[in-house]
C-alpha positions in Angstrom: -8.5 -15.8 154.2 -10.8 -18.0 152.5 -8.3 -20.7 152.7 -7.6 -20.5 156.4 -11.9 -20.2 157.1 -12.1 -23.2 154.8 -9.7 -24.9 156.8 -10.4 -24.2 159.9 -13.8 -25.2 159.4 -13.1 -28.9 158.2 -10.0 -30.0 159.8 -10.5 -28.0 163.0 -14.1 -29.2 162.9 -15.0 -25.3 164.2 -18.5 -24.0 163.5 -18.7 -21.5 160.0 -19.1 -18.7 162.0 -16.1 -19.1 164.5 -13.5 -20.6 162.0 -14.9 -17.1 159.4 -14.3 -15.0 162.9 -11.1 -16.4 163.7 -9.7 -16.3 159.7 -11.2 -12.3 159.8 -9.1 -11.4 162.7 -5.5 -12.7 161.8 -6.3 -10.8 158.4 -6.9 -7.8 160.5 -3.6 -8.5 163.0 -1.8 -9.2 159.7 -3.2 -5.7 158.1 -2.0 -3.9 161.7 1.5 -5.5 161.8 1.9 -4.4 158.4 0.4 -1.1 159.2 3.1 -0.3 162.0 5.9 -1.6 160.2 5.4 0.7 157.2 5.1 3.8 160.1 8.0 2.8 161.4 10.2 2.8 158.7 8.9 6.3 157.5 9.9 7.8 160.9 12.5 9.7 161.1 15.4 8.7 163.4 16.5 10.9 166.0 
């Protein structure tokens, strides 16, 4: 996450704050995807 902020911030020539927001929210999509695939696979099949 650190990475991706880092990066975003010097090639992407966004502002700290937006390339921090943007880099917090695909770790929180990447924590929800991985989220609903663990539910999924615990489910039982009908």
């Amino acid at each position: 996450m650190i990475v991706t902020a880092i990066g975003l911030h010097k090639t992407g020539q966004l502002s700290k704050g937006l390339a921090w927001t943007i880099a917090i929210v695909f770790f929180l999509i990447g924590i929800g995807f991985t989220l609903i695939s663990s539910l999924l696979q615990g489910a039982p099949m009908q």
